[in-house]
C-alpha positions as CSV (number, residue, x, y, z in Angstrom):
1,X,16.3,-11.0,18.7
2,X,19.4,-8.8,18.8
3,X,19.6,-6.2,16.1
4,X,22.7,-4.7,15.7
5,X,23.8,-1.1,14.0
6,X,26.5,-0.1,11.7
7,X,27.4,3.5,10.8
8,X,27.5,4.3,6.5
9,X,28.9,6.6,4.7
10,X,26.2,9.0,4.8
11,X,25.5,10.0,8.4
12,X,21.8,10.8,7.2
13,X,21.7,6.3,6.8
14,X,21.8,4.0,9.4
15,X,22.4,0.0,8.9
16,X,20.7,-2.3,10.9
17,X,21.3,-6.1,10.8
18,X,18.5,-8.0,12.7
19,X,20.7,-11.6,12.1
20,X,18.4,-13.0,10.0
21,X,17.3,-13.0,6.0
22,X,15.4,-9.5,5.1
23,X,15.3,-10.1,1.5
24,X,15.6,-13.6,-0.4
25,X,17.8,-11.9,-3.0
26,X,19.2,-8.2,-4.6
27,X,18.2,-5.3,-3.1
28,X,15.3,-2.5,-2.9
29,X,15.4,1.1,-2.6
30,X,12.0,2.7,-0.8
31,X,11.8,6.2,-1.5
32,X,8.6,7.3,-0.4
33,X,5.2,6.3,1.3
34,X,4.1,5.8,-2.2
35,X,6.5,3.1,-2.7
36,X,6.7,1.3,0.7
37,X,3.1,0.2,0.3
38,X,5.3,-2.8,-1.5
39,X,6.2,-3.6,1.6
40,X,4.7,-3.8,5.4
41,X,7.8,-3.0,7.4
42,X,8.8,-0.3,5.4
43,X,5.3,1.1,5.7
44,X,5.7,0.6,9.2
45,X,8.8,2.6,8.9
46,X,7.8,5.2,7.2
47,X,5.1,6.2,9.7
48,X,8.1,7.1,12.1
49,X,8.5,10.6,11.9
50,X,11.9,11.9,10.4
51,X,12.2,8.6,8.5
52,X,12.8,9.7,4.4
53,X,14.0,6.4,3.0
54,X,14.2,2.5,3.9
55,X,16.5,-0.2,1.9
56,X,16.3,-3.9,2.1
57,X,19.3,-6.4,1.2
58,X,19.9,-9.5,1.8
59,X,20.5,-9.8,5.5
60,X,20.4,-5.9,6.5
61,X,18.1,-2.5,6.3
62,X,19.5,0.5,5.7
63,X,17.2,3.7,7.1
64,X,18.0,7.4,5.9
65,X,16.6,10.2,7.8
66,X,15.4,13.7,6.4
67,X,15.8,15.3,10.4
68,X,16.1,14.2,13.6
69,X,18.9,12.6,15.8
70,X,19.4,9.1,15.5
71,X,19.9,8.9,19.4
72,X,15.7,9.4,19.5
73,X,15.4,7.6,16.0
74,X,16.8,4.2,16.7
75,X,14.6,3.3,19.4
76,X,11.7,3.1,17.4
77,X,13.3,1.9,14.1
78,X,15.2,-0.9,16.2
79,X,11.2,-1.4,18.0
80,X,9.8,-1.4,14.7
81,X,12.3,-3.9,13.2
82,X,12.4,-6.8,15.9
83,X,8.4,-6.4,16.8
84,X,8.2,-7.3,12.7
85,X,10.0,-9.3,12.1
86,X,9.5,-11.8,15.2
87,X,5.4,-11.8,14.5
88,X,6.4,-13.5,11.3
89,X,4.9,-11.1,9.0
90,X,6.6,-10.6,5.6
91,X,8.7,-8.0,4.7
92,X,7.3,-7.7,1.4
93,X,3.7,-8.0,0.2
94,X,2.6,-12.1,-0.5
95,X,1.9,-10.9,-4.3
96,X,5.4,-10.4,-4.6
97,X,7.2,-12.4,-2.4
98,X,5.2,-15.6,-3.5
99,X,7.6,-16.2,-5.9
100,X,5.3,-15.0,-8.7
101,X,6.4,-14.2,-12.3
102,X,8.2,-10.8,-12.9
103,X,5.1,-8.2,-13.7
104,X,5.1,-6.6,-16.7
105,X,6.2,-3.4,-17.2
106,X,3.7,-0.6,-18.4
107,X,4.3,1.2,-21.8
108,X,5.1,4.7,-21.7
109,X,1.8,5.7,-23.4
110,X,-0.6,3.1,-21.7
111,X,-1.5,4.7,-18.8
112,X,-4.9,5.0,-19.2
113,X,-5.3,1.6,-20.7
114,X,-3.8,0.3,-17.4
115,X,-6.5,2.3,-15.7
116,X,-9.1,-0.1,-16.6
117,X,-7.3,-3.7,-15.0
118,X,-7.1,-1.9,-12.3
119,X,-11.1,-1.1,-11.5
120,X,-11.9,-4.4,-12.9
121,X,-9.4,-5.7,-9.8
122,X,-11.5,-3.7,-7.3
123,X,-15.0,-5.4,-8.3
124,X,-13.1,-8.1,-6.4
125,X,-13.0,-6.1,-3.2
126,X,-17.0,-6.5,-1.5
127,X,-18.1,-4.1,1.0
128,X,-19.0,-6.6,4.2
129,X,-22.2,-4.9,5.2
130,X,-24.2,-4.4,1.2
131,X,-22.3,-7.5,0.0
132,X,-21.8,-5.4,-3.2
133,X,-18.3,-4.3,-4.8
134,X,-16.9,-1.4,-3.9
135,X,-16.4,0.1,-7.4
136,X,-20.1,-0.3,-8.5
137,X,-21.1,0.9,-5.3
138,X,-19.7,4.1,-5.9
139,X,-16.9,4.1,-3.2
140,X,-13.7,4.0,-5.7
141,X,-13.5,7.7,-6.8
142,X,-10.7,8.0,-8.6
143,X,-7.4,5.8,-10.2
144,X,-4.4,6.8,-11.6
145,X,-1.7,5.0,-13.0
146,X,1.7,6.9,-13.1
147,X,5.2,6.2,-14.4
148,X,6.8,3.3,-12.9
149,X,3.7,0.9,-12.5
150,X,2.7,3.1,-9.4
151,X,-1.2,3.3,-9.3
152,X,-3.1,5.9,-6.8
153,X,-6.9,5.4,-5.8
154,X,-8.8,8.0,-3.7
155,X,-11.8,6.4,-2.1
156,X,-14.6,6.4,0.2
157,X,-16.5,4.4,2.4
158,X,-20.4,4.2,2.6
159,X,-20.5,6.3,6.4
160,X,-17.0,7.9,8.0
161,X,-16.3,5.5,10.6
162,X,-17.5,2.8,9.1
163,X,-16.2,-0.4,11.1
164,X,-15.2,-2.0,7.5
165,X,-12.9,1.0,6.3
166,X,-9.7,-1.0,6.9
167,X,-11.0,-3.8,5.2
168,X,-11.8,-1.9,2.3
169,X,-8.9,0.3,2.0
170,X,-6.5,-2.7,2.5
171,X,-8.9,-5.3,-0.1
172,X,-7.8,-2.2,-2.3
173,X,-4.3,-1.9,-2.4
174,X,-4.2,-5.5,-2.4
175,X,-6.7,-5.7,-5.6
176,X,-4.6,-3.1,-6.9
177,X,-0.9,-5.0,-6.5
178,X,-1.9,-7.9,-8.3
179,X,-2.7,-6.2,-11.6
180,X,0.1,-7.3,-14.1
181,X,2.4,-4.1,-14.2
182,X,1.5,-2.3,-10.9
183,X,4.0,-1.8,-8.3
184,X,3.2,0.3,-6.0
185,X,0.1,1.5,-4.6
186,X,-1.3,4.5,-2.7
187,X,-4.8,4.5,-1.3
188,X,-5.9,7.5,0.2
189,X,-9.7,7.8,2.0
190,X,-11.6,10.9,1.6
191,X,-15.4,11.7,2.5
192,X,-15.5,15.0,0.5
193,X,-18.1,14.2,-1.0
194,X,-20.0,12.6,1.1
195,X,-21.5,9.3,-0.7
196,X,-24.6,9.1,-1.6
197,X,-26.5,6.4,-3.2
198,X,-27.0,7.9,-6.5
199,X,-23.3,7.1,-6.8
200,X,-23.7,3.2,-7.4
201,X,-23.9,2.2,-10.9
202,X,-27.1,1.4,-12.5
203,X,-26.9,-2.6,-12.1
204,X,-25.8,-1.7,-8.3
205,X,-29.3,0.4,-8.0
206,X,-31.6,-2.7,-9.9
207,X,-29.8,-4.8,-7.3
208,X,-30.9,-2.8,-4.0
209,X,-34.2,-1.3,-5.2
210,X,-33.3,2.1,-5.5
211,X,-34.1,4.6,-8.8
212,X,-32.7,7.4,-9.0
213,X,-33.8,10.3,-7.3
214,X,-34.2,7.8,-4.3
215,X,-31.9,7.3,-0.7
């Protein structure tokens, strides 16, 4: 694959056209981590660092930098691109590029009634080792659902280092995504506190045995 670059405007944004279809139609502006979790490249972009902004169209991607020369930049960005797109991932995330129905947007004032779709998506997600979901396990410590259909969760995983936190974190987002009226979705680990068992809910603690007061 030979990608080529073109020069913008704005000497913070850098085109690059890898040749071949990046979006199916329109365009779409990536701002943030936050909202690249839409999409794998652009997640994959983001993790560069000096990289502040990614933009997909039709058959090019358009990069903006917040520092940095673009003489150390490109390299990776250009990496990035071609080892993407040639392993035939997607650029965006299946729930959206699967052709689905346009999601529904949220109402101003029902962010906390969106909060509740959104845990009942994670009982989907099922911790490999207990066989039990994550959000009655205890794990899923927090959702929020912000303007524009973006929806943060902070969770943890039974042990840090557990060889399923991946998994989890990427069942998640995924869970998460296909709730009518998300768009974006940030999941961030943390293991302060620690989890405990106590944590599960009640029908998670008649499932395993354990009353409380009990490890």
């Amino acid at each position: 694959m030979f990608i080529q670059t073109e020069a913008t405007a704005d000497p913070a944004r850098l085109k690059f056209l890898p040749g071949c279809e990046v979006l199916a139609e329109g365009t779409l502006d990536l701002r943030d981590k936050a909202e690249a979790a839409i999409s794998p490249l652009a997640e994959r972009l983001f993790a560069i660092a000096g990289v502040s902004g990614v933009s997909f169209a039709r058959d090019s991607i358009i990069v903006a930098k917040a520092n940095g020369d673009w003489q150390h930049l490109k390299p990776a960005i250009l990496g990035t691109i071609m080892e993407h797109l040639m392993s035939g991932a997607p650029v965006l995330r299946q729930s959206l590029a699967a052709g689905r129905q346009p999601r529904a947007t949220l109402p101003p004032d029902g962010k906390a009634d969106a909060v509740e779709p959104v845990r009942e998506a994670l009982r989907r997600v099922i911790d490999p080792e207990l066989g039990w979901n994550i959000v009655d396990l205890g794990l899923v410590y927090e959702i929020a659902v912000a303007e524009g259909g973006v929806v943060h969760i902070i969770m943890t995983t039974t042990t840090p280092g557990c060889p399923a936190t991946n998994y989890l974190k990427q069942g998640a987002g995924d869970a998460a995504g296909d709730v009518p009226g998300i768009e974006f979705v940030d999941v961030k680990l943390t293991y302060e506190p620690r989890w405990v068992p106590e944590m599960m809910s009640p029908e998670a603690k008649a499932h395993f045995g354990i009353r409380d007061g009990e490890r």
